[in-house]
DOVEX-469507 format. One record per residue (C-alpha): y, x negated, z negated. Coordinates in pm, 1 decimal. Layout:
N
- Y:X:Z;
...
! end
This chain:
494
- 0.0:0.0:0.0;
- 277.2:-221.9:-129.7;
- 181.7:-503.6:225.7;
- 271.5:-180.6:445.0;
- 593.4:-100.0:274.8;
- 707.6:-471.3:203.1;
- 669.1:-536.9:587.1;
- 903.3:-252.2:627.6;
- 1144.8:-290.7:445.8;
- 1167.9:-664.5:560.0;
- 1116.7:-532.8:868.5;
- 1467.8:-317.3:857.6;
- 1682.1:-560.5:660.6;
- 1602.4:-843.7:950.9;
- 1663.3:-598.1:1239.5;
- 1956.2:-454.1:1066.7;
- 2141.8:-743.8:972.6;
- 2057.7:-908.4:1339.8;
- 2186.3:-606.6:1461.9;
- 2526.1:-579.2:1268.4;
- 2598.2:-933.9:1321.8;
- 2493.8:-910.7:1739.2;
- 2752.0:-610.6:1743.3;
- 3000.5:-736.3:1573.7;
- 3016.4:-1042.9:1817.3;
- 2964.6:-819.4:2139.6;
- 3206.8:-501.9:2025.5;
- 3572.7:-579.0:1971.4;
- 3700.9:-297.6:1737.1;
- 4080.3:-177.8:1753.9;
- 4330.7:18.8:1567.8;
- 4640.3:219.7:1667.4;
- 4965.8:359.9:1475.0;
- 5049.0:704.2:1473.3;
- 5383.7:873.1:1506.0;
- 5351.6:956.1:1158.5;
- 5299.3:620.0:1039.7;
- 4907.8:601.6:988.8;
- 4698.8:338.9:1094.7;
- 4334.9:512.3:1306.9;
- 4052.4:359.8:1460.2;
- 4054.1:343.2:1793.8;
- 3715.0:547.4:1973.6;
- 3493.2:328.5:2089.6;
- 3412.1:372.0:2473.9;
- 3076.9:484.5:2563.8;
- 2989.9:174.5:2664.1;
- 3015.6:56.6:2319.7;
- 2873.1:326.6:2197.9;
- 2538.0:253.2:2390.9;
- 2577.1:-103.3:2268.4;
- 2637.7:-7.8:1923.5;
- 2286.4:180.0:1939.4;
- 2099.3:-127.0:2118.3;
- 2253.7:-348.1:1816.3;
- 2176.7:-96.5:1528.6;
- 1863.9:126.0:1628.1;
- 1725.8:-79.3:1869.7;
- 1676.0:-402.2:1721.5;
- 1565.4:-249.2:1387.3;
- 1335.4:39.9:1572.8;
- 1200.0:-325.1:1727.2;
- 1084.9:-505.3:1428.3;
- 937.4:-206.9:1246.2;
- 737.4:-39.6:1521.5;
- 551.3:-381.1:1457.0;
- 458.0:-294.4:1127.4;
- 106.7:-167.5:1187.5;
- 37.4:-473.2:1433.1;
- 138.6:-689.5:1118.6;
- -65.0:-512.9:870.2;
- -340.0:-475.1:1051.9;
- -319.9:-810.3:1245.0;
- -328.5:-652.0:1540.7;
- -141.0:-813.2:1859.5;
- -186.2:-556.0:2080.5;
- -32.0:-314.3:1832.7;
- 237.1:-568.7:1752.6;
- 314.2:-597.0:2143.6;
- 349.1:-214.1:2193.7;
- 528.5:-194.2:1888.2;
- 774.5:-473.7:2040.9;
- 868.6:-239.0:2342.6;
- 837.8:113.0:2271.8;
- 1025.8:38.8:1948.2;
- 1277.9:-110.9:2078.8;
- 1324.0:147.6:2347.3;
- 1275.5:433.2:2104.6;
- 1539.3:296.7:1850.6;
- 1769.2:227.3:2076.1;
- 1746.2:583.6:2319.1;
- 1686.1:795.9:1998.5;
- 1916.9:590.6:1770.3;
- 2164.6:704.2:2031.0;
- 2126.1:1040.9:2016.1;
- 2119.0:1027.7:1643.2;
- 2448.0:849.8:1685.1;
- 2585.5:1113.6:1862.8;
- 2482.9:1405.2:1688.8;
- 2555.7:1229.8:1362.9;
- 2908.2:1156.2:1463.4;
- 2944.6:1564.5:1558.9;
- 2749.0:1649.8:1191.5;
- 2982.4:1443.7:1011.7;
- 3325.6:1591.4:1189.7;
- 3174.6:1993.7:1135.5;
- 3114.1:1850.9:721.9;
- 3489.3:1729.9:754.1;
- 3455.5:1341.6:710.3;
- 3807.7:1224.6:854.3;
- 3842.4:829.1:975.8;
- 4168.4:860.6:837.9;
- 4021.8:889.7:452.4;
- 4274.1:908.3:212.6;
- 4225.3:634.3:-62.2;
- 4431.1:816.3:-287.7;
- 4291.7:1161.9:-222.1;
- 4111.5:1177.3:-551.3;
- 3730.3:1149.3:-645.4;
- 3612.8:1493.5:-486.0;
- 3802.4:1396.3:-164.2;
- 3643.1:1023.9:-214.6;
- 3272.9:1199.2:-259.1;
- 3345.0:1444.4:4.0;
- 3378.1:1172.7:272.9;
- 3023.9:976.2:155.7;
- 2852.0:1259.1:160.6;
- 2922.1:1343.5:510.7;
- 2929.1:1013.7:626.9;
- 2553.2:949.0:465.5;
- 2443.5:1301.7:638.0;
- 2617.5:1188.0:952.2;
- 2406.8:798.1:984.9;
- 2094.0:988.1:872.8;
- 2054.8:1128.3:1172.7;
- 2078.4:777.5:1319.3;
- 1765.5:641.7:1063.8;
- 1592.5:965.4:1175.0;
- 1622.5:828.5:1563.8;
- 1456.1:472.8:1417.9;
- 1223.7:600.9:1229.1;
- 1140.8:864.8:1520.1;
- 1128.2:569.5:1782.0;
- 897.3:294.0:1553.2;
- 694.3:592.1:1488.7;
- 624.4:644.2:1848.2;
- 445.4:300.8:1875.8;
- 141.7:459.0:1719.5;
- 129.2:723.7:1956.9;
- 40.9:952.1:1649.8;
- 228.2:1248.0:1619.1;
- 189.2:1281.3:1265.2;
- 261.3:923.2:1220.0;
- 598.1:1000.3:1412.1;
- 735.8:1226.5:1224.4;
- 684.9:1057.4:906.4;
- 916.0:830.1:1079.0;
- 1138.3:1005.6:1177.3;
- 1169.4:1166.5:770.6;
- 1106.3:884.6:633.2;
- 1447.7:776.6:848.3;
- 1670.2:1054.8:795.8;
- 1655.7:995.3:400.3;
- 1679.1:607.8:446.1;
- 1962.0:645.4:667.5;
- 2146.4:921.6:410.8;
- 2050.9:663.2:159.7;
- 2213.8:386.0:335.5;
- 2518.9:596.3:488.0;
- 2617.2:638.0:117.8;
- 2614.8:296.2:88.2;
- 2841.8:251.3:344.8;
- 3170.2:393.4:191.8;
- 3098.7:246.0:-124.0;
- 3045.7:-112.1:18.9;
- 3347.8:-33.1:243.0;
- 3570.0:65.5:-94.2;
- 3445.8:-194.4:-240.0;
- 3519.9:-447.1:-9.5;
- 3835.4:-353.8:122.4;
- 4099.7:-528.1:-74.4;
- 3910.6:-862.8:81.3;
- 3991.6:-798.0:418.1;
- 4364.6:-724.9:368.8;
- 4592.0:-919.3:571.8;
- 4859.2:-1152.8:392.4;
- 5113.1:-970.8:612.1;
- 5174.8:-601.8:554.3;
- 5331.1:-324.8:744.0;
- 5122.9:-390.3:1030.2;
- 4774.9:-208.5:1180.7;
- 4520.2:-431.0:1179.7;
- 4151.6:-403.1:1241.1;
- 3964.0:-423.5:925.9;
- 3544.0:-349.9:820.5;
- 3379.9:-584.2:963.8;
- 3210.1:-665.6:645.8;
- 3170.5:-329.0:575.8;
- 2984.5:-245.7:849.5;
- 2734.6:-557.1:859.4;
- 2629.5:-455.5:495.3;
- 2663.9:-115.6:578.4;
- 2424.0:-143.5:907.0;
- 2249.8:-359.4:765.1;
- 2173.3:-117.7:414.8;
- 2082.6:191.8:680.5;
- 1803.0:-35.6:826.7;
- 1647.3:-168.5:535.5;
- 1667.9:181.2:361.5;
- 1531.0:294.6:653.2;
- 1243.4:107.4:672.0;
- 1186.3:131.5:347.6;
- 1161.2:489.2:291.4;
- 944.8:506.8:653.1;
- 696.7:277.5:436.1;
- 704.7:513.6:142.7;
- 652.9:781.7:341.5;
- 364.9:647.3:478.6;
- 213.6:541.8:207.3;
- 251.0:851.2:5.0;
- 154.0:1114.7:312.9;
- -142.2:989.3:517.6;
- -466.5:1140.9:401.4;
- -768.4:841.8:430.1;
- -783.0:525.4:535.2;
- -1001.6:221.0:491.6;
- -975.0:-138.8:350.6;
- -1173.1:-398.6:453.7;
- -1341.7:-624.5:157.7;
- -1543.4:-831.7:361.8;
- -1502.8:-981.3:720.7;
- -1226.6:-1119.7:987.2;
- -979.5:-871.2:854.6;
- -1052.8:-898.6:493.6;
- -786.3:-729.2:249.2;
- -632.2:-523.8:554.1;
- -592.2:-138.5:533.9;
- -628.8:106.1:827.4;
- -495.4:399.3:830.6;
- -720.4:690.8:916.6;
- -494.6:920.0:1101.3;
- -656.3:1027.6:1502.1;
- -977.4:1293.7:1444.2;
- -1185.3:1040.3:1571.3;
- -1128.4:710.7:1451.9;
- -1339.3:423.1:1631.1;
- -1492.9:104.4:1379.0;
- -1656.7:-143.1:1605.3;
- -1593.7:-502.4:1798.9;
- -1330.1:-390.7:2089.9;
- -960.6:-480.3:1993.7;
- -867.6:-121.1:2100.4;
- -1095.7:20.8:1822.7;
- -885.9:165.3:1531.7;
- -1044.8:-24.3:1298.5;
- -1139.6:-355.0:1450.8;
- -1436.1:-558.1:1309.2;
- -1394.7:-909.5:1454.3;
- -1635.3:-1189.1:1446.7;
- -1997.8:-1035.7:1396.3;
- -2247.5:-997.7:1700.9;
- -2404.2:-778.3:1510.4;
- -2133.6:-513.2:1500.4;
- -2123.1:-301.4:1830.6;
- -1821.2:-230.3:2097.0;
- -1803.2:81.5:1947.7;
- -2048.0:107.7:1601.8;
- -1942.3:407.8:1455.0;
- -1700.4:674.5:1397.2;
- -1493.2:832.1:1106.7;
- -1368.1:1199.7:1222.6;
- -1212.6:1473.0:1018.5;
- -1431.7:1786.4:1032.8;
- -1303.9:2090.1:804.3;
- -1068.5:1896.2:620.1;
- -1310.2:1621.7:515.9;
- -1366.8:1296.7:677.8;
- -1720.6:1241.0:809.6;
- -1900.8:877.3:968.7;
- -2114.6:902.0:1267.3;
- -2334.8:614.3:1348.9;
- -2281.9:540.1:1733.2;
- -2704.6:459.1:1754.3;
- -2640.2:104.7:1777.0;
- -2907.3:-163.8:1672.8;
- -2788.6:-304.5:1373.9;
- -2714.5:36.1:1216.3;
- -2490.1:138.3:949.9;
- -2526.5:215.0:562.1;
- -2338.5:401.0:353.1;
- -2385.9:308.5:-21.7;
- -2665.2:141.0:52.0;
- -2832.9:413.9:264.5;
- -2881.4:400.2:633.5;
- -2741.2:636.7:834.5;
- -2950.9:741.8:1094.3;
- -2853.7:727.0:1532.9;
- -2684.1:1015.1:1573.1;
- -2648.6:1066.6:1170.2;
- -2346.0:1156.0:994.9;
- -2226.3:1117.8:630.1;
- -1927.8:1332.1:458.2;
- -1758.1:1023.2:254.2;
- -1599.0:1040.2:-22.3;
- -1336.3:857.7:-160.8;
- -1449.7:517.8:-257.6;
- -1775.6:503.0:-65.5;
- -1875.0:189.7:63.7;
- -1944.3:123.5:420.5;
- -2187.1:-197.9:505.0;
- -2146.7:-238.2:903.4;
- -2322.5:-615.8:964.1;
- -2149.9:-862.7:734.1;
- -1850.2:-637.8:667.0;
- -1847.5:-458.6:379.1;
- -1569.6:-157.2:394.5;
- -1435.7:84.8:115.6;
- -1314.0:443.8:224.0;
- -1024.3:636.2:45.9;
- -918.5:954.5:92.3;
- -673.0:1123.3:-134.2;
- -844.0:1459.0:-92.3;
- -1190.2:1297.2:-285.9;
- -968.3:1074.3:-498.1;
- -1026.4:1083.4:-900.3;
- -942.4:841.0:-1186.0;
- -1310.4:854.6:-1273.2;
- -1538.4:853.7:-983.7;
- -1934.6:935.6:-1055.3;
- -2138.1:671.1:-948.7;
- -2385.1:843.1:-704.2;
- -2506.3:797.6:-314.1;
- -2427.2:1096.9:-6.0;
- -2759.4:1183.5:124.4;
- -2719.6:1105.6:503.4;
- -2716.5:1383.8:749.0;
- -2820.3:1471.4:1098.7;
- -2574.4:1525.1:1356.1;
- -2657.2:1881.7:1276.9;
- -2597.6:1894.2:936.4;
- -2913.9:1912.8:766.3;
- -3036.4:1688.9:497.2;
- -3270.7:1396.8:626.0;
- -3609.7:1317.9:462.0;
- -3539.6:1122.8:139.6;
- -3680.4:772.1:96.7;
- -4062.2:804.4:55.7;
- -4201.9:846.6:-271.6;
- -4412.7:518.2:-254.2;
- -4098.9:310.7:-246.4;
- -3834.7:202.7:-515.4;
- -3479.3:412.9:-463.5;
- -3352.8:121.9:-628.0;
- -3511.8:-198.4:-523.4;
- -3683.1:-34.7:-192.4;
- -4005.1:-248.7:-276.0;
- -4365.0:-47.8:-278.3;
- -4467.8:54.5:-567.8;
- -4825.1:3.6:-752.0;
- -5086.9:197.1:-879.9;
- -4893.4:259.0:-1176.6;
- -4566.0:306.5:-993.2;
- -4446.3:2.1:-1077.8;
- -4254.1:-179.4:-808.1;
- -4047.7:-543.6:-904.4;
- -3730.2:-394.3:-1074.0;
- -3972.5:-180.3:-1340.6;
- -3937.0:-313.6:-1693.2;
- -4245.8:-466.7:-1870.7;
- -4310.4:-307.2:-2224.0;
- -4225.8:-598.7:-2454.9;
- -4151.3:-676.9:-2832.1;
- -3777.2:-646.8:-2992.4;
- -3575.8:-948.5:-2987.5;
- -3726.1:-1242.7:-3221.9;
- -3408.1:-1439.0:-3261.1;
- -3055.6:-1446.4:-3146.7;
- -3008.7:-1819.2:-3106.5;
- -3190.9:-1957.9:-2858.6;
- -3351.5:-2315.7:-2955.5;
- -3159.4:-2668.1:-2894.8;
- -3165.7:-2764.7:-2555.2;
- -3276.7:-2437.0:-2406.1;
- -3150.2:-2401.8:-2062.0;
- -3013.1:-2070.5:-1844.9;
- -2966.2:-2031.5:-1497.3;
- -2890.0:-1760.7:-1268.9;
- -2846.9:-1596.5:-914.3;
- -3033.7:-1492.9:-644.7;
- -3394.7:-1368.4:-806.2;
- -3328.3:-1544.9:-1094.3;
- -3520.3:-1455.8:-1421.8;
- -3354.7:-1610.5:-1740.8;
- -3559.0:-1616.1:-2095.1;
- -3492.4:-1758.9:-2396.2;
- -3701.8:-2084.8:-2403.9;
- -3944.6:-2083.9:-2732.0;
- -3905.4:-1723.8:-2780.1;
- -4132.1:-1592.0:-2484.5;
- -4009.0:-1181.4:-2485.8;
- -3722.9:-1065.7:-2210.3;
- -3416.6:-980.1:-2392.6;
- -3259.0:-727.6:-2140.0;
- -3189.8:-804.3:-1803.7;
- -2998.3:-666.1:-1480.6;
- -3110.7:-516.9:-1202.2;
- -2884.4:-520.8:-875.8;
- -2865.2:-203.0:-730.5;
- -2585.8:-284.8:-459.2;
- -2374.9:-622.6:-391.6;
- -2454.2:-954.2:-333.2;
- -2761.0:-942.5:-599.6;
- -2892.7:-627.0:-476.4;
- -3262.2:-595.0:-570.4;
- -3226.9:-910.0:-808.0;
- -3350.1:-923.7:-1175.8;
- -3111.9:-1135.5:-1395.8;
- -3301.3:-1140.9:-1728.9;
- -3031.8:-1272.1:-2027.7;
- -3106.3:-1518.4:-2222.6;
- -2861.9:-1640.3:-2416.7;
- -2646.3:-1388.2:-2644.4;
- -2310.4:-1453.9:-2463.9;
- -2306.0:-1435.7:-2081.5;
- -2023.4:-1485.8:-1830.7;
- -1976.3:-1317.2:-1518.9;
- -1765.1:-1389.1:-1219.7;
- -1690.6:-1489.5:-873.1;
- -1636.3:-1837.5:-1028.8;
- -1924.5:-2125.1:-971.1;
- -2036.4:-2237.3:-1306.5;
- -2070.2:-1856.6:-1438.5;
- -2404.8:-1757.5:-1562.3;
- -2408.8:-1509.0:-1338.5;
- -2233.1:-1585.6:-1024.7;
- -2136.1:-1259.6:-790.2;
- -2029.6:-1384.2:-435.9;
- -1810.8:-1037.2:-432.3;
- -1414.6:-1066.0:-323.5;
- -1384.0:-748.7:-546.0;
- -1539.2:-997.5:-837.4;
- -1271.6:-1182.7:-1022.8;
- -1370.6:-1511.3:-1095.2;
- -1393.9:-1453.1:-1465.9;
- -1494.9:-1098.0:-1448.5;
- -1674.3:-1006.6:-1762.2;
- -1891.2:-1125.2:-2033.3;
- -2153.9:-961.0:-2247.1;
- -2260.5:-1048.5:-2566.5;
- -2579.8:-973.2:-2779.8;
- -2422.3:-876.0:-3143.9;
- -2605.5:-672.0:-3400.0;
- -2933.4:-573.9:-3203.9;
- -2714.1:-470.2:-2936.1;
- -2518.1:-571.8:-2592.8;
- -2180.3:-515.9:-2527.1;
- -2018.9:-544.7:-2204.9;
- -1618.6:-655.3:-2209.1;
- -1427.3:-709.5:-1887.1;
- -1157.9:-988.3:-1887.0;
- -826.1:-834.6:-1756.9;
- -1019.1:-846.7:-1405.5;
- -824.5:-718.2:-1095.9;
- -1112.2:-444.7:-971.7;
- -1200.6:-370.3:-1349.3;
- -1549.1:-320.6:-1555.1;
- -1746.9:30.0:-1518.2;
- -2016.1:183.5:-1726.5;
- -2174.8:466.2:-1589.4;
- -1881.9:509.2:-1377.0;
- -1621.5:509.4:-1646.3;
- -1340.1:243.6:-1660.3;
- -1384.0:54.2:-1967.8;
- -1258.1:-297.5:-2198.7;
- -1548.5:-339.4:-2413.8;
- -1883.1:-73.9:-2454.1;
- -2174.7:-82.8:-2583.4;
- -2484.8:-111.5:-2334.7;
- -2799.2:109.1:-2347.6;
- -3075.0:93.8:-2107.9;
- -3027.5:250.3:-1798.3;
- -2656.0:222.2:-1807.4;
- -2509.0:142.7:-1468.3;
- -2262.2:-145.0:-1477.1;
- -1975.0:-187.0:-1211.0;
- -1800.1:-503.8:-1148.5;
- -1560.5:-469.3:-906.3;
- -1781.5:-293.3:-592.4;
- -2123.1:-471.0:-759.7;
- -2352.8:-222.5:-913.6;
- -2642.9:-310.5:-1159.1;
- -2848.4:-101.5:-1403.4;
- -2879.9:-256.6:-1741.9;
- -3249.6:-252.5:-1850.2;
! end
């Protein structure tokens, strides 16, 4: 959220500010007496006019109809966004310049403002001067917008314009005020052509409010999207906002997955069925899993928000606002055909967990052996404790399994991590006792510690957080068959 909205806003203030300062170089203001004594502003030509909206729409309708190719690290994005933003600022930063100049005359703003007219006079004039240049961060939102070729996306532009430009006309008086008694000649009783400064941090405020608020906007309007935890465009977001959106290894996918042969053209699909968002595997080879399930050719899966989507080596979270809860149960979709009926669960002779077969007894390799309570806490001098992939960790001397973990999805999915020692460290970090080769893993994640005849799990101020059983916690008390979380790393506590 916050890369989207930074870009934006930086975005605005360098287009603005290039903008003010090109048209204060290329326009060459001037100012006439009146036969009653005033000093006005003379009209600029419509020539100037068109120039004005090149240097203050265009150039800022430019830079942040890049913003997805940016975010996203897209350069095809970031090229269209180069030319239909710039024409879109400029033609409908225009118009807004001409209708706002007609709004602000029928609200009664007056060139000829009276410094000594009193506040409400004072007010009066902002107020239709910020209604007045909103229309002209409406017509750069509008145009930056268009260089998604999403409707919806354009008019959050083009809203998320008209407040940053009311924002930033209102600005404009008050920086002009303000700055005023600076660009006073030494020499009085003569007209003279003053606000340049005025207007380059006045342009320059409508831009970056502009794209500012277009950020916010959004941010705080579109309905799903996806973020991308492992792979070429790790940390990125994409916006879910077409009714079919394409994931797969062509540039012109919506959500591009770089770098994997195992990833098709086009793998799969996320569309928005009755309100919901569903994926649809394309049938390709490789296939596609959703927490952990495979989703058959032809399959589809209603998501919800915070499922995760394995397609080859990336590994993608979903979020959609609709789905969205501070505590989210830890549970799998059952996959569906593309005809909505519930496919054949995983046969009875394999582990849901594990997906090994299963013996005689139903055992399979995660089950838990019957074995005797703890013996001791301390484990003898010189006992030693490794961990990771399959690794099975006992207390030397003391011959009994102590609790262990069982990966259920992550990086040590299907491992058993027995613990041996009564305080354990967890992390991203090498040198952990249990290492978790997760992004979404801080480095020191968590810890657990054997006190009392029990384990507690306590998270250490990590980034993703610590779940039990879905739940958000600091510290908690384990019990067998607890699920822990660590970041997007799932085990069940046995």
């Amino acid at each position: 959220m916050r890369s989207r909205i930074i870009v934006c806003t930086l975005a605005g203030l360098v287009g603005g500010l290039a903008g003010a300062l090109l048209q204060e170089a290329l326009i060459h203001y001037q100012v006439m007496r009146t036969i009653f004594g005033d000093c006005l502003p003379v009209p600029p030509t419509p020539g100037q006019e068109r120039l004005l909206a090149f240097c203050v729409g265009g150039l800022p309708g430019m830079l942040l109809g890049t913003a997805d190719g940016v975010v996203e690290g897209n350069l095809r994005k970031l090229l269209r966004g180069v030319v239909v933003g710039l024409i879109g600022g400029f033609l409908l930063g225009y118009i807004g310049m001409m209708f706002g100049n007609k709004l602000y005359n029928l609200l009664g703003g007056s060139a000829n403002m009276n410094s000594h007219g009193g506040l409400a006079s004072f007010l009066h004039e902002v107020i239709a001067r910020a209604f007045g240049w909103s229309l002209l961060g409406a017509g750069i939102g509008t145009g930056a917008g268009m260089a998604t070729m999403h409707l919806k996306r354009i008019w959050r532009g083009a809203l998320g314009g008209f407040l940053g430009g009311f924002i930033g006309g209102f600005v404009f008086d008050l920086v002009a005020v303000t700055v005023a008694p600076l660009e006073a000649p030494i020499q009085s009783g003569a007209c003279y052509e003053a606000g340049g400064l005025s207007r380059i941090i006045g342009f320059t405020a409508i831009a970056t409010c502009t794209g500012l608020l277009v950020g916010i906007v959004e941010e705080l309007l579109k309905e799903a999207w996806v973020r991308v935890l492992v792979g070429r465009n790790e940390g990125r977001d994409f916006s879910l906002d077409k009714p079919i959106n394409i994931l797969g290894r062509d540039e012109r996918c919506d959500v591009p997955l770089y770098g994997d042969p195992n990833v098709g053209i086009q793998h799969a699909a996320i569309c928005k069925e009755d309100k919901r968002h569903v994926l649809v595997d394309a049938g390709t080879p490789a296939g596609t899993l959703v927490n952990g399930q495979p989703v058959p050719p032809g399959g589809k899966v209603v998501l919800h928000d915070g499922d995760m989507i394995q397609i080859g080596m990336h590994r993608i979270l979903f979020r959609e606002r609709a789905t969205a809860s501070k505590v989210r149960p830890i549970g799998v979709e059952t996959p569906r055909s593309a005809a909505g009926n519930p496919l054949s669960p995983m046969p009875s002779h394999l582990c849901p967990y594990c997906g090994a077969p299963k013996d005689a007894a139903g055992n399979c390799r995660c089950t838990v052996a019957p074995s005797a309570p703890m013996a001791a806490l301390d484990p003898p001098a010189g006992t030693s404790f490794s961990s990771g992939a399959g690794a099975a960790a006992t207390m030397a001397g003391v011959g009994t399994s102590v609790g262990r973990l069982v990966g259920i999805e992550g990086p040590l999915a299907g491992d058993v991590i027995s613990l041996g020692k009564p305080t354990i460290t967890i992390g991203r970090e090498v040198g952990r006792d249990i290492v978790i080769d997760d992004p979404t893993v801080s480095r020191a994640h968590a810890e657990l510690s054997y006190m009392n005849g029990v384990w507690m799990i306590r998270d250490n101020n990590s980034s993703n957080g610590t779940f039990v059983n879905g739940v958000r916690v600091t510290s908690q008390v384990l019990h067998p068959g607890d699920t822990v979380q660590f970041g997007s790393s799932r085990f069940r506590f046995e």
